[in-house]
C-alpha positions as CSV (number, residue, x, y, z in Angstrom):
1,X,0.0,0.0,0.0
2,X,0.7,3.8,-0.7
3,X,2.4,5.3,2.4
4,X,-0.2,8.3,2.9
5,X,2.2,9.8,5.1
6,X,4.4,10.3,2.4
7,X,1.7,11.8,-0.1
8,X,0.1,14.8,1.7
9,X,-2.0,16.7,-0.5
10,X,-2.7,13.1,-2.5
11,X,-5.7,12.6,-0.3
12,X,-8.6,10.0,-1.5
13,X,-8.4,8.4,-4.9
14,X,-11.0,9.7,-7.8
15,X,-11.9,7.9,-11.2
16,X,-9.9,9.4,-14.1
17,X,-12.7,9.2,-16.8
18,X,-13.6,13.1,-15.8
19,X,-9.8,14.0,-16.4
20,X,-9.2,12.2,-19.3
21,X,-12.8,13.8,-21.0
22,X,-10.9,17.4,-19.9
23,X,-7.8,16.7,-21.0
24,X,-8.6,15.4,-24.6
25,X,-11.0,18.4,-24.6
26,X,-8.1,21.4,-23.6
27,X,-5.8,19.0,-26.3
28,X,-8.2,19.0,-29.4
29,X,-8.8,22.7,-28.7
30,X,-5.4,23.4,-28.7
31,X,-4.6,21.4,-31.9
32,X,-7.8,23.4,-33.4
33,X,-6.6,27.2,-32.3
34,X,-3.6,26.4,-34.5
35,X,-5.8,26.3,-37.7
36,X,-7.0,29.7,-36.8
37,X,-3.4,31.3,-38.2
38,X,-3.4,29.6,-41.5
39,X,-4.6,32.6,-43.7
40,X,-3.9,33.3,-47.5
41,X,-0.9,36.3,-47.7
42,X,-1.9,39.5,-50.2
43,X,-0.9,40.8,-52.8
44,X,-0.7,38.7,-55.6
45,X,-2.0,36.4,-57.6
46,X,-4.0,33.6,-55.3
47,X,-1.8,30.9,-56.0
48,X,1.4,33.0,-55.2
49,X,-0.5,34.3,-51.9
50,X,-0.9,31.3,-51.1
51,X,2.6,29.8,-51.6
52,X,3.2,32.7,-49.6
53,X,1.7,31.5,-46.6
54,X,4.4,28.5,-46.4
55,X,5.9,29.4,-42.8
56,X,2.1,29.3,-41.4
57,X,2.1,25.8,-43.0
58,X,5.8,24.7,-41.7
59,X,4.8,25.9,-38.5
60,X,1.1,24.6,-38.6
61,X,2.7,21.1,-39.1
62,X,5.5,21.1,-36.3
63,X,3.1,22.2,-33.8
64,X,0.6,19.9,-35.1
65,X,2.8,16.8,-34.5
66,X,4.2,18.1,-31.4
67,X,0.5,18.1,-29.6
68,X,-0.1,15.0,-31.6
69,X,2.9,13.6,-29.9
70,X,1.8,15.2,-26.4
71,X,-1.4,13.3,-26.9
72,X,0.0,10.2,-27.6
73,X,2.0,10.1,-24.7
74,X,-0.7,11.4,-22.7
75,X,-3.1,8.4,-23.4
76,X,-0.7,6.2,-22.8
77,X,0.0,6.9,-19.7
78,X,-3.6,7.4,-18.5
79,X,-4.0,4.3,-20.1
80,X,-2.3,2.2,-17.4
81,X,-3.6,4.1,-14.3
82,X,-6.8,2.7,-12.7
83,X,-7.0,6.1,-10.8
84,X,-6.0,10.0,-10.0
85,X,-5.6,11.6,-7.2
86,X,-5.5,15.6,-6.1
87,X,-2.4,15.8,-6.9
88,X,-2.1,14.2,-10.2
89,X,-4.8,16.5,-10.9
90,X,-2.7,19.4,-10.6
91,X,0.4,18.4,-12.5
92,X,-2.3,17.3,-15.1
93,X,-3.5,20.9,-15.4
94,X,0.1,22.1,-15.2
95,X,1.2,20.2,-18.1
96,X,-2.4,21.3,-20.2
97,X,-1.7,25.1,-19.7
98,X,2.2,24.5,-21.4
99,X,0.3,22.6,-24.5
100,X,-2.7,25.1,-24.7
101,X,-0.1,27.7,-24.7
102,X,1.6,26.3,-27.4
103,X,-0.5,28.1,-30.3
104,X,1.1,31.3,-29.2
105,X,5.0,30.4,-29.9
106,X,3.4,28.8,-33.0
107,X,2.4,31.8,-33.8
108,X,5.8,33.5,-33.3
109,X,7.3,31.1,-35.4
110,X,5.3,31.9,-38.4
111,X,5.7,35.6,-38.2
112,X,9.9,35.2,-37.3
113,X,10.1,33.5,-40.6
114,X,9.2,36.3,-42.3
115,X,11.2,38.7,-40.3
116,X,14.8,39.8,-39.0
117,X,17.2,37.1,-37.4
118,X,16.8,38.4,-34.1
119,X,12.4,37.4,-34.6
120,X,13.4,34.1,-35.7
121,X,15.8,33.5,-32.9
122,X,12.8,34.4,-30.4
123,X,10.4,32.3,-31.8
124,X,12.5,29.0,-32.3
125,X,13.7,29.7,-28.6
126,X,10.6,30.3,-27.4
127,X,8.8,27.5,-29.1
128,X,11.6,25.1,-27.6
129,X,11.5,26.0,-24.4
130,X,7.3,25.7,-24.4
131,X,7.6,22.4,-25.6
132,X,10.8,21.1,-23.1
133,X,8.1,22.4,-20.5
134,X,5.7,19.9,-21.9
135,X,8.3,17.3,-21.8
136,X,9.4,17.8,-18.1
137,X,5.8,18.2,-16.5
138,X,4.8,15.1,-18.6
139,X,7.9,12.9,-17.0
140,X,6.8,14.2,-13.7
141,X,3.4,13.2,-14.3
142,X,4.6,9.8,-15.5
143,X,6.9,9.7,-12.3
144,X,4.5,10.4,-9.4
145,X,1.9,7.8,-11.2
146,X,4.6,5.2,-10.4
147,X,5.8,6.2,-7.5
148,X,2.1,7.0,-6.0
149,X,0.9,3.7,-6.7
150,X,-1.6,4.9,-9.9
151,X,-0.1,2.8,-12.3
152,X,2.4,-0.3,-12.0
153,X,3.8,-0.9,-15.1
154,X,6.2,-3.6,-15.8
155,X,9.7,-3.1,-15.9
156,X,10.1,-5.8,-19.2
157,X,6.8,-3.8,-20.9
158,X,8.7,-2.9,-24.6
159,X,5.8,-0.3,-24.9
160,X,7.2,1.6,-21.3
161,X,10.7,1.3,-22.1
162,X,10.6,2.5,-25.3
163,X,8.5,5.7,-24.5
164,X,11.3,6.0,-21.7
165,X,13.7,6.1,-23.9
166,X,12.3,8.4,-26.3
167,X,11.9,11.3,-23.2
168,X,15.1,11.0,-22.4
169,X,16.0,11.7,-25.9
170,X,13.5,14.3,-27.2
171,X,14.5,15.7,-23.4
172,X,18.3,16.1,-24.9
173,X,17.4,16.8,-28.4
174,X,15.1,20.0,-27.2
175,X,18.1,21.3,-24.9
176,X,20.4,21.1,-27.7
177,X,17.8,22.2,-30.5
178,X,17.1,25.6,-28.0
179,X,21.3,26.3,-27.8
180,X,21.0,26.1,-31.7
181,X,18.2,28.4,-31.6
182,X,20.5,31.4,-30.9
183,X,23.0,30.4,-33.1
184,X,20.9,29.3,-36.2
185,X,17.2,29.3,-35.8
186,X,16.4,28.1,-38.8
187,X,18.3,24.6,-38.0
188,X,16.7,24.8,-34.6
189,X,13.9,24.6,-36.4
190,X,13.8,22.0,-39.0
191,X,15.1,19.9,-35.3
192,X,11.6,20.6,-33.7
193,X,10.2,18.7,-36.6
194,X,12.5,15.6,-36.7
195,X,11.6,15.3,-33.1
196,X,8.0,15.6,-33.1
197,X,8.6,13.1,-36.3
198,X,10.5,11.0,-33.8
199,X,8.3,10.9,-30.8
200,X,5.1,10.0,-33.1
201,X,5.7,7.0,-34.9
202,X,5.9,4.0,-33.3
203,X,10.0,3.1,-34.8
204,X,9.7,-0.3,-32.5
205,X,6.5,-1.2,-34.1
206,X,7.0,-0.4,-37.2
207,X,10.8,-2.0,-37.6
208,X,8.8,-5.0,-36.1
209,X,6.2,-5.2,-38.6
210,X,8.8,-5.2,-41.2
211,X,11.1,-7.6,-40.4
212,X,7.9,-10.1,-39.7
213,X,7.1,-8.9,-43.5
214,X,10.8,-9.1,-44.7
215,X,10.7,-13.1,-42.9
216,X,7.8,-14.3,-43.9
């Protein structure tokens, strides 16, 4: 059993069903509010105002994956817990108000790729440090659902070691990608892409499926 000593503001267990209905709710909205600053870009022509538009659509998709990415990780955890508790309740909200504010550095990144060197230093900076924010609050969600007896996952499960693994290196991957950001923002980029790439599809499953292909 949970020491209770040890969890203070924990308190009484509560069925998750009401968080996860919120959280996929504050998610999809977030993911939605980023359609909102795709927009055709006058004057021209309509097809060349809307090739003109391409950093609404580079940043569009990046933010895109990264929430998708957010979600993914979200329901899996949730996934494996049987129940919340006051205080997972709270990191839960924490880690919703980093991805709702995501739209904003989104945002900033679309209009810095327009701009000076200085704009897009700010937005690739400020987009990286949103989404390590996400990252952190997530593994401290993922940590005190272990440690607080909400989920028990196995230590030989493929599915939690892999998703282990891939924190620790998006975790790495946004510290160095947020250093590059005030060198070369452009790079910084381009690396918030491979690792929204990286932390959406399943590389385990997928290398699986084709060597059963590639043996059969």
């Amino acid at each position: 059993m949970v020491d209770e000593g040890r969890r203070p503001l924990a308190g009484a267990t509560l069925g998750k069903d009401r968080m996860e209905a919120f959280s996929d709710g504050v998610l999809a909205i977030a993911i939605t509010l980023l359609v909102l600053d795709l927009a055709v870009r006058p004057p021209g022509s309509p097809l060349h105002q809307f090739l003109r538009a391409w950093p609404a659509y580079v940043a569009y998709l990046v933010a895109f994956l990264s929430i998708g990415a957010a979600w993914l990780a979200h329901n899996g955890l949730t996934d494996r817990m049987d129940r919340v508790d006051p205080l997972f309740l709270r990191l839960n909200l924490l880690f919703l108000l980093a991805v709702s504010f995501l739209p904003f550095p989104t945002r900033l990144v679309a209009e810095a790729l327009e701009r000076s060197t200085d704009w897009k230093r700010l937005g690739a900076v400020v987009f990286g440090l949103t989404m390590l924010v996400i990252r952190l609050l997530f593994a401290a969600m993922g940590r005190y659902a272990r440690r607080g007896g909400l989920r028990h996952p196995r230590e030989d499960d493929p599915d939690y070691q892999e998703a282990h693994k891939k924190f620790r290196g998006a975790a790495i991957a946004y510290v160095v990608s947020i250093a590059i950001g005030f060198v070369v923002p452009l790079v910084s980029i381009l690396a918030y892409f491979a690792i929204a790439i990286f932390l959406v599809v399943p590389f385990r499953a997928v290398w699986g499926e084709l060597f059963r292909k590639s043996s059969a």
